[in-house]
N, C-alpha and C positions, 0 to 999 in steps of 0.2 A: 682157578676160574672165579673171576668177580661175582659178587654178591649182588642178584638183582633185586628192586624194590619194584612189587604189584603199580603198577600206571595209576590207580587212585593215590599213592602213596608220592609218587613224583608230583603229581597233579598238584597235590596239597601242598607241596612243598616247598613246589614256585611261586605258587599266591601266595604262601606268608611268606618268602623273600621276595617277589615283587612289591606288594602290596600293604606289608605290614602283619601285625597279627592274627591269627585265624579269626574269625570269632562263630564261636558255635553257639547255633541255639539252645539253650538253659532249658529242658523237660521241665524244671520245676514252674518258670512263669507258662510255658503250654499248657500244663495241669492248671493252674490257677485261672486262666483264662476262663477255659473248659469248665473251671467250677461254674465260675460268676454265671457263663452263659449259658446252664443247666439250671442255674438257681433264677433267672430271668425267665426261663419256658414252664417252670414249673409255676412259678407267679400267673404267666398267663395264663396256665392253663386252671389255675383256681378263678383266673377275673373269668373265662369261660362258662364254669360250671355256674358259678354268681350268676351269668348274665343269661344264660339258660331258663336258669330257675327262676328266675326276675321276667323274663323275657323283656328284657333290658335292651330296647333296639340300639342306643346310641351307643351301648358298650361294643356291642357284638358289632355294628357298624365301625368302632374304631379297631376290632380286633381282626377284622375281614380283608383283605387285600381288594383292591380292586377288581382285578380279573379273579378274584376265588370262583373257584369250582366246587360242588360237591357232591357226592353221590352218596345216595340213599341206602337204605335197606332193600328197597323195591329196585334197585338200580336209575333211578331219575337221577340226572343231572340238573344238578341248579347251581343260578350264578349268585352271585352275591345277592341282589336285588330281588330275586325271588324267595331266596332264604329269609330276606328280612320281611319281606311280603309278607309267606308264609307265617310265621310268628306274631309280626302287626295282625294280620286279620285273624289271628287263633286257631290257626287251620293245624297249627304244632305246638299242643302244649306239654311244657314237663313241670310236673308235678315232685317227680323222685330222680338224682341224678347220684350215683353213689358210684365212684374209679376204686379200681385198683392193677394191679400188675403196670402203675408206669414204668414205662421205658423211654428213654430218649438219645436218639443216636444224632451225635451235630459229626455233619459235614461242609467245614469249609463255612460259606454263610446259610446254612439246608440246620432246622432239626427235624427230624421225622419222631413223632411221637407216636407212640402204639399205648392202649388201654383196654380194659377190659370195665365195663359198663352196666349198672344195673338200672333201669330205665323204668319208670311208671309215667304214662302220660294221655295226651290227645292227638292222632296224625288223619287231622281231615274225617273227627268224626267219630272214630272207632278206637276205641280201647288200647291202648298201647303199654305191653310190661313183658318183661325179661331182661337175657342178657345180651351184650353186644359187644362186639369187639370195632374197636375203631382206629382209625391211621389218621394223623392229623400233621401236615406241615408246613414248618413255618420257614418264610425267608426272612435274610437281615438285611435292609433297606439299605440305602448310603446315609440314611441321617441316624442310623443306629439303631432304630426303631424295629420289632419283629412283627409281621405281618399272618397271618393264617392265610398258606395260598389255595392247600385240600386239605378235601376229608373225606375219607368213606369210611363209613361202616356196613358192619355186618353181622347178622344172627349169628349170638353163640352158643346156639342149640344146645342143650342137656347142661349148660353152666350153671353156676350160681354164685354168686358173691354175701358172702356172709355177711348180716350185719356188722358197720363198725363200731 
């Protein structure tokens, strides 16, 4: 009885004798991509915290996507323009911004970044401090550039983040 070979095995076998040599994707330049553009979200996500603390419209303006979305602690939706609103007029001030537990999952041109957030500040007036946990993400534009499209946070009741 002849010897069959699995149909991905035949497959393979006609395209490197149609075509010429396989060529397989390299894991090692994947992996090195996936650094660079891990090592790029993390940048951003310090020019953030900078521009936070600064209340640094022009930054936060060039890190905002057009259409950004965001949603609040209280659940409001705000668009980009309101978000800079809010901070122009001081209606959001931070005072204390202190991450940890990053995570950054990239999808394709998507990272989705998650943190955990120790927060001293001003929201419209009233005293603002604890912890929060927050989703943050970014797309990769066609001119290479990453954009912040959301963000929600949320109370991380009974947390705390240690000083660093």
């Amino acid at each position: 009885m002849p010897r069959r070979f699995p149909i991905y095995v035949a497959v393979i076998l006609a395209a490197t004798t149609a075509t010429g040599p396989l060529i397989v994707a390299q894991p090692g330049l994947h992996r090195g991509r996936k650094h660079v553009e891990r090592s790029e979200i993390e940048g951003l996500e310090r020019q953030w915290r900078q521009a936070m603390l600064a209340a640094d419209i022009p930054a936060l303006d060039k890190l905002l996507s057009e259409d950004f979305l965001g949603i609040e602690a209280n659940g409001e939706v705000v668009t980009k323009a309101q978000q800079l609103d809010h901070m122009r007029n001081r209606q959001f001030v931070i005072d204390k911004l202190q991450t940890s537990d990053l995570k950054i999952k990239l999808i394709g041109q998507i990272a989705i970044v998650t943190s955990l957030a120790q927060v001293e500040g001003v929201v419209d007036g009233d005293h603002l401090k604890g912890a929060y946990r927050y989703t943050r993400i970014y797309q990769r534009l066609a001119n290479g550039s990453w954009k912040v499209t959301n963000f929600e946070v949320t109370p991380a009741t009974g947390m705390h983040i240690p000083p660093a």
